[in-house]
TORTORBA-566777 format. One record per atom (N, C-alpha, C): chain; x, y, z; residue number from 1. Coordinates in Angstrom, 2 decimals, m for minus. Last residue first. Layout:
BEGIN
PT c      xx      yy      zz   k
PT A       X       Y       Z NUM
...
This chain:
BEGIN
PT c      xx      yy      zz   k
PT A   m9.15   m8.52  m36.63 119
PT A   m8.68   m7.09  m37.02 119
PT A   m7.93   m7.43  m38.20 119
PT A  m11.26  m10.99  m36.03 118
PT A   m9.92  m10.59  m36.10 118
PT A   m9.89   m9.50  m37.25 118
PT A  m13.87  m12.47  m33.99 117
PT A  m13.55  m11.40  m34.85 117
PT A  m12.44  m10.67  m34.71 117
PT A  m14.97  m15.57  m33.27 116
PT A  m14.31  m14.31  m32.88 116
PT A  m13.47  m13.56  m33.74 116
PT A  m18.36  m15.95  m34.18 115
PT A  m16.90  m16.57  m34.14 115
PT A  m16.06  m14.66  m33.81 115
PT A  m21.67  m16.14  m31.81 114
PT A  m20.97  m15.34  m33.05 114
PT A  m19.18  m15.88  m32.86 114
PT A  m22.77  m18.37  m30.60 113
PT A  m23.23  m17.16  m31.26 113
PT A  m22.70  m16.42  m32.61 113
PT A  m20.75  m21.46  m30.60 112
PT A  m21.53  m20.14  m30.26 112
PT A  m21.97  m19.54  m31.06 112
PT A  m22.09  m24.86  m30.11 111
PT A  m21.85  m23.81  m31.27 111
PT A  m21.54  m22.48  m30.64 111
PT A  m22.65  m27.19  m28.98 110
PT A  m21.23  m26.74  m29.27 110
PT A  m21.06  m26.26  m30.15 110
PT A  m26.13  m27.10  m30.08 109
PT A  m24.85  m27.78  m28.96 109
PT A  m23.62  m27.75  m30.10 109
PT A  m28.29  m26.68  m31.99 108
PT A  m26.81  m25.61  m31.72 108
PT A  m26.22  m26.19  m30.79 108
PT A  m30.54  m27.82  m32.54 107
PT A  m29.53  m28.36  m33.04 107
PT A  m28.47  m27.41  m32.79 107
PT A  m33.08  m27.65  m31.18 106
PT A  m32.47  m26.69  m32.43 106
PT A  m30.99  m26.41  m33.24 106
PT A  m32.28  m29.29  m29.36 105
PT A  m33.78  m29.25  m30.14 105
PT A  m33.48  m28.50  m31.38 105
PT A  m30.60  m28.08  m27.42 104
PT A  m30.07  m29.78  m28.74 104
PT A  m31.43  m30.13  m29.56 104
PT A  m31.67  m26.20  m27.05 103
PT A  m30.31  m25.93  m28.02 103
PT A  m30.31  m27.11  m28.57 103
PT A  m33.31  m26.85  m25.45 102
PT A  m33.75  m25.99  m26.32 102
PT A  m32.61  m26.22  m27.48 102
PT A  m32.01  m28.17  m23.23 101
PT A  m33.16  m29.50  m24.13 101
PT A  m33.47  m27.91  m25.47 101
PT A  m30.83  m25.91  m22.75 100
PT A  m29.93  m26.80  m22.58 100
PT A  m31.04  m27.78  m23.99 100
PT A  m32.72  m24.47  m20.93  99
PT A  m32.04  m24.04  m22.35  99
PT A  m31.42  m25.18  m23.04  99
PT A  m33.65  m26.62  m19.28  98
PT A  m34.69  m25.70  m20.04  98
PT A  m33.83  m25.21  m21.62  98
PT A  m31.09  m26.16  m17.16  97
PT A  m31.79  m28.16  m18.51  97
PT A  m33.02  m27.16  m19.25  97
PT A  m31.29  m23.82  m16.69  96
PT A  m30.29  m24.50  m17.56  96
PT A  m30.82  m25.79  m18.56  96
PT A  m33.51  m23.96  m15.15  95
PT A  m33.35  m23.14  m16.19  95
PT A  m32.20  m23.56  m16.99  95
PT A  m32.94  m25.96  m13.18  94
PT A  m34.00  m26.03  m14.37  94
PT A  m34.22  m25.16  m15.20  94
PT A  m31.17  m24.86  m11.48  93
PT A  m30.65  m26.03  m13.20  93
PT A  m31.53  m26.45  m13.66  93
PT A  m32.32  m22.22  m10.98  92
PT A  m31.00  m22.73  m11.85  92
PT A  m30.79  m23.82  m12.52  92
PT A  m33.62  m24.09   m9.11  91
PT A  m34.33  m23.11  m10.05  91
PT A  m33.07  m22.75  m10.87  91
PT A  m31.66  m25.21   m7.18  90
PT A  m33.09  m25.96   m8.02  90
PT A  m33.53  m25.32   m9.26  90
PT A  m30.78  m22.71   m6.13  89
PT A  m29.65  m24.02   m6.79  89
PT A  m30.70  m24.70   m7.87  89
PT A  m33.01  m21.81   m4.36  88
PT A  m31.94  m20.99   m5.80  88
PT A  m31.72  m22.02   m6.76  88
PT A  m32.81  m24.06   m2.41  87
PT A  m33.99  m23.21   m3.69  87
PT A  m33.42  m22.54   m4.25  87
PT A  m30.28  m23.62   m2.09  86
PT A  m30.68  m24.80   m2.19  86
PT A  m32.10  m24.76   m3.34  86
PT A  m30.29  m21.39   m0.67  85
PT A  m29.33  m21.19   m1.70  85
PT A  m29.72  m22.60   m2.63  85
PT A  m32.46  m21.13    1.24  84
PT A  m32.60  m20.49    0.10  84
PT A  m31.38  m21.03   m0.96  84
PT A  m31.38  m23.37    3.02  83
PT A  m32.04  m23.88    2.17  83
PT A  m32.52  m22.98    1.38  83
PT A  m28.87  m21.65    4.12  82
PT A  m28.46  m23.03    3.28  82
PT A  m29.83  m23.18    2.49  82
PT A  m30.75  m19.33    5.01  81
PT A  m29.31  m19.41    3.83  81
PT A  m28.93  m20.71    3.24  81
PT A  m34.23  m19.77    5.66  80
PT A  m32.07  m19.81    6.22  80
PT A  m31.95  m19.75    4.87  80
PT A  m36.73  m21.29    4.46  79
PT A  m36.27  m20.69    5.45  79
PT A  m34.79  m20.67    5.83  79
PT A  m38.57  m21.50    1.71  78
PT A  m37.92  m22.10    2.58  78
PT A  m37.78  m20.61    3.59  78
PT A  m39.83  m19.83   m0.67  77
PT A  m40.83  m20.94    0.08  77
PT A  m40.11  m21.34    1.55  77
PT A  m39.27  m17.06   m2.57  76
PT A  m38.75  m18.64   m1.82  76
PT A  m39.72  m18.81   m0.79  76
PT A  m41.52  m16.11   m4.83  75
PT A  m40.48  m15.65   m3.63  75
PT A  m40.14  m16.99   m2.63  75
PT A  m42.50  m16.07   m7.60  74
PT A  m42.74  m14.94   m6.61  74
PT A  m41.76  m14.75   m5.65  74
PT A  m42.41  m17.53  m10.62  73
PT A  m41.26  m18.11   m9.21  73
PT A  m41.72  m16.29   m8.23  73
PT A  m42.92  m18.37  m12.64  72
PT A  m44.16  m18.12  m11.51  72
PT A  m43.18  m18.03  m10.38  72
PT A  m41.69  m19.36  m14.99  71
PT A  m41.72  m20.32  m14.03  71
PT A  m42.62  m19.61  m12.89  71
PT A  m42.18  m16.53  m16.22  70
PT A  m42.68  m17.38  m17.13  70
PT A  m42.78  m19.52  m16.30  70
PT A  m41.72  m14.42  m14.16  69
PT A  m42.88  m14.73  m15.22  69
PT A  m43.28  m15.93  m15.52  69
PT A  m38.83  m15.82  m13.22  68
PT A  m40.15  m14.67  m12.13  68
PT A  m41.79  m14.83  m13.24  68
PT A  m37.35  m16.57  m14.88  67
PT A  m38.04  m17.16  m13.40  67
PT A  m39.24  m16.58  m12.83  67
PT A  m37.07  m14.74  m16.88  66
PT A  m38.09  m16.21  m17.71  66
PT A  m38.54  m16.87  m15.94  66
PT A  m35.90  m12.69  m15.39  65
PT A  m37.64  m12.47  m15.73  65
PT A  m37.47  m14.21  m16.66  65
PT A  m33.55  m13.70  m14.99  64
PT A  m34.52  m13.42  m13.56  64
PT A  m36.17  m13.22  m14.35  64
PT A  m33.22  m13.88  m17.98  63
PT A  m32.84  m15.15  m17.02  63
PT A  m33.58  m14.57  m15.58  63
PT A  m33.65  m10.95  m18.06  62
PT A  m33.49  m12.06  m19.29  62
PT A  m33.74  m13.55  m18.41  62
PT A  m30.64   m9.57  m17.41  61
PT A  m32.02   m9.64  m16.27  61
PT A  m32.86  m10.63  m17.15  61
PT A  m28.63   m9.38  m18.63  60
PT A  m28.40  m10.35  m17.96  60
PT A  m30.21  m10.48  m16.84  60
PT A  m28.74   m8.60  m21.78  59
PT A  m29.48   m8.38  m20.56  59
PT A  m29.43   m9.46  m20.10  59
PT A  m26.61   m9.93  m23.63  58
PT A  m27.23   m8.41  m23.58  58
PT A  m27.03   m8.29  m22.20  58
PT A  m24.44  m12.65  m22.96  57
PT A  m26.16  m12.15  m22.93  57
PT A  m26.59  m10.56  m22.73  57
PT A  m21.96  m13.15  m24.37  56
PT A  m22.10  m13.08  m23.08  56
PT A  m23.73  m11.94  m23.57  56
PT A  m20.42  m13.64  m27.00  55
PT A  m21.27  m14.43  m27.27  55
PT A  m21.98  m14.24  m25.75  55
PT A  m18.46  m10.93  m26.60  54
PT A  m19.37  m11.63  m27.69  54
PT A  m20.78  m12.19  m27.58  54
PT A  m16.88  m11.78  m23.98  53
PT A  m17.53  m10.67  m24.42  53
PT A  m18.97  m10.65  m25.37  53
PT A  m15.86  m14.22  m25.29  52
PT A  m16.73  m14.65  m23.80  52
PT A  m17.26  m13.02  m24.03  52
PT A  m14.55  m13.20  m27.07  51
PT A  m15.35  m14.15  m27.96  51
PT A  m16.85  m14.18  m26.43  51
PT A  m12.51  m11.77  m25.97  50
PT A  m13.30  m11.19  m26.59  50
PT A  m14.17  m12.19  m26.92  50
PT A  m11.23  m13.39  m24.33  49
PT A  m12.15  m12.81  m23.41  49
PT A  m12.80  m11.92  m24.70  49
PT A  m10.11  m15.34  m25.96  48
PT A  m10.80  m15.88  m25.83  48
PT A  m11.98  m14.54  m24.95  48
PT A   m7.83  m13.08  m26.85  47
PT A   m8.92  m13.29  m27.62  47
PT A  m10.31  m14.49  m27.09  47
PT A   m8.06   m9.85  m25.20  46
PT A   m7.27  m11.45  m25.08  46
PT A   m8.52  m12.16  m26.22  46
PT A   m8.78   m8.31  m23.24  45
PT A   m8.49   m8.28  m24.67  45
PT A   m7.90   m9.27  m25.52  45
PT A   m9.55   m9.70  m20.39  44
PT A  m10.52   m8.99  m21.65  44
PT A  m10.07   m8.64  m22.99  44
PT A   m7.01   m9.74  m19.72  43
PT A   m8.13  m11.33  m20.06  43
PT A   m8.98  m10.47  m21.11  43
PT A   m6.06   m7.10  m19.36  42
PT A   m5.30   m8.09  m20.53  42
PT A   m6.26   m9.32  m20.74  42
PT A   m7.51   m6.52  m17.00  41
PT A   m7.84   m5.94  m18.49  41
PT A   m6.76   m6.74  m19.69  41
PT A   m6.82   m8.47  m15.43  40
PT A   m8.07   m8.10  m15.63  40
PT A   m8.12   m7.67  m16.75  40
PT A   m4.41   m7.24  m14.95  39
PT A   m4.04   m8.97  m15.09  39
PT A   m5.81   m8.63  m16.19  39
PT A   m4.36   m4.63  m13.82  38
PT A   m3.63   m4.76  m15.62  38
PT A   m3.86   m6.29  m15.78  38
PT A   m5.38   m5.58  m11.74  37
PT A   m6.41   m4.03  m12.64  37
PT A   m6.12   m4.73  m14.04  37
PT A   m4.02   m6.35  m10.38  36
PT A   m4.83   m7.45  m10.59  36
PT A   m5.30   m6.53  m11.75  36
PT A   m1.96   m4.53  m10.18  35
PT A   m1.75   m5.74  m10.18  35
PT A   m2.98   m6.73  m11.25  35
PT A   m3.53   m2.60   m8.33  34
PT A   m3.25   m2.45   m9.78  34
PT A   m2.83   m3.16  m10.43  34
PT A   m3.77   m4.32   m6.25  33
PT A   m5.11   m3.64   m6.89  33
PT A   m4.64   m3.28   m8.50  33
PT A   m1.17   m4.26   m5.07  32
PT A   m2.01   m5.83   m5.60  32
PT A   m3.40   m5.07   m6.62  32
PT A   m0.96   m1.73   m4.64  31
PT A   m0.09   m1.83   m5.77  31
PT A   m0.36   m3.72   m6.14  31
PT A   m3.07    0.68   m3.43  30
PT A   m2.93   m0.78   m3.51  30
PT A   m2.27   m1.23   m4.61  30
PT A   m2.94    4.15   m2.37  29
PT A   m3.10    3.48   m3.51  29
PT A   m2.30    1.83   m3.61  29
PT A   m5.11    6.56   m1.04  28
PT A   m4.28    5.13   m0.79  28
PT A   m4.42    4.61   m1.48  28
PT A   m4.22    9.61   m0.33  27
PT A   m5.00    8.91   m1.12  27
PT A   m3.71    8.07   m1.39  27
PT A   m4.90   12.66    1.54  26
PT A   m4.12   11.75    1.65  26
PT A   m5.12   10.70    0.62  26
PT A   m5.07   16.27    2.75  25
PT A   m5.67   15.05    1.75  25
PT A   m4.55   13.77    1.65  25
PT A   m4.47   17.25    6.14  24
PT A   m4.09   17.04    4.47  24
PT A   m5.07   15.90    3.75  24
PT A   m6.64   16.97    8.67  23
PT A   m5.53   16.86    8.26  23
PT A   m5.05   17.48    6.40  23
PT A   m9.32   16.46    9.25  22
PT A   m9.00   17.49    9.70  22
PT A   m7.46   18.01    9.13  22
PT A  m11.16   15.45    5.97  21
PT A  m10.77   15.10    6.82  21
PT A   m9.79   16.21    7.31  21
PT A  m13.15   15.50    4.10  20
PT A  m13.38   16.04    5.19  20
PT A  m12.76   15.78    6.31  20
PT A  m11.78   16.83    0.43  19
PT A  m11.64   16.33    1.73  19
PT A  m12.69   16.72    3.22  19
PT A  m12.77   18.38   m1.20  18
PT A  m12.25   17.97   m1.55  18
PT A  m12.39   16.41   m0.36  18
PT A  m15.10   20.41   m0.08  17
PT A  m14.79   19.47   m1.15  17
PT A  m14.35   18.28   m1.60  17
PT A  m12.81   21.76    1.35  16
PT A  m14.29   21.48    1.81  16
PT A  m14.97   20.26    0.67  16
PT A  m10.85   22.36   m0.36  15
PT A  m10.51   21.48    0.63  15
PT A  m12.11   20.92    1.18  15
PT A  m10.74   24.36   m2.57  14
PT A  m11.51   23.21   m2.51  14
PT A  m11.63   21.89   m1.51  14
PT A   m9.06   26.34   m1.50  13
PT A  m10.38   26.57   m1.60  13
PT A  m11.14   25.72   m1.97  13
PT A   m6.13   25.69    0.79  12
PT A   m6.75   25.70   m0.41  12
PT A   m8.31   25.92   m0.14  12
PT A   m4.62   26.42    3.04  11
PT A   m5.63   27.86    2.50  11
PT A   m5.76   27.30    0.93  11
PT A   m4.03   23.75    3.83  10
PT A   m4.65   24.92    4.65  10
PT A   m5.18   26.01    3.90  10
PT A   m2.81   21.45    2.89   9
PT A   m4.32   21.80    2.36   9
PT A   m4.45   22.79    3.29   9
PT A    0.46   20.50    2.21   8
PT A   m0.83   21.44    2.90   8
PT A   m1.89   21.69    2.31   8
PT A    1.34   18.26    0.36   7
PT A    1.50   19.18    1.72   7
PT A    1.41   19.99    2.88   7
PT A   m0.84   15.24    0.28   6
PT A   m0.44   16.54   m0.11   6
PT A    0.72   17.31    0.97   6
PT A    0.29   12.03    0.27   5
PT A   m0.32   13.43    0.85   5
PT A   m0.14   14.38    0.62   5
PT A    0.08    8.85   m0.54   4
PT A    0.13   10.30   m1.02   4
PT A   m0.62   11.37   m0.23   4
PT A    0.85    5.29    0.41   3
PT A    0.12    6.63    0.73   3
PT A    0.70    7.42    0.19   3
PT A    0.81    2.24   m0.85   2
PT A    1.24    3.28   m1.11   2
PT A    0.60    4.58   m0.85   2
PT A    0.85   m1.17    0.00   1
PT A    0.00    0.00    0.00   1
PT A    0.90    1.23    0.00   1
């Protein structure tokens, strides 16, 4: 971790602003954070993270509304964390085996969407 402080913030005019703290401005910067920042943005340009870009669902809400509408799913039935995650878990892989019997119906297993596009 790498701290920066100014010198004085006493007769600057954006200090109110800027800062509410009684001291100088100070800003903490994580050299694992930036680490991971540049690991992160190299997957994404990378060609498999463009294709996972690609062929990755508009609207990820899409999948909560076919549960909520079209399975009737209103609001868990159980009680605690283990057996919501358990009802979750259920409703997930019947949305999966749902898509899943759709694709080998329409014959696309081990296809994607779109092939990955070179410059």
């Amino acid at each position: 971790m790498t701290v920066y402080e100014c010198e004085d913030c006493g007769g600057c005019p954006y200090k109110e602003k800027c800062t509410k703290a009684k001291g100088n401005k100070r800003l903490y910067l994580s050299k694992n954070f930036l680490k991971k920042h540049q690991e992160s943005y190299e997957n994404i340009l990378s060609e498999k993270g463009i294709q996972y870009r690609i062929n990755r669902s508009i609207q990820v809400e899409g999948a909560f509304g076919v549960l909520k509408n079209d399975y009737e799913f209103q609001r868990f039935l159980l009680r605690g964390k283990t057996k919501v995650k358990l009802e979750i878990l259920l409703l997930c892989l019947g949305y999966n085996l749902n898509k899943l019997h759709a694709k080998i119906q329409n014959g696309r297993t081990g296809s994607h969407l779109f092939e990955v596009k070179t410059a």
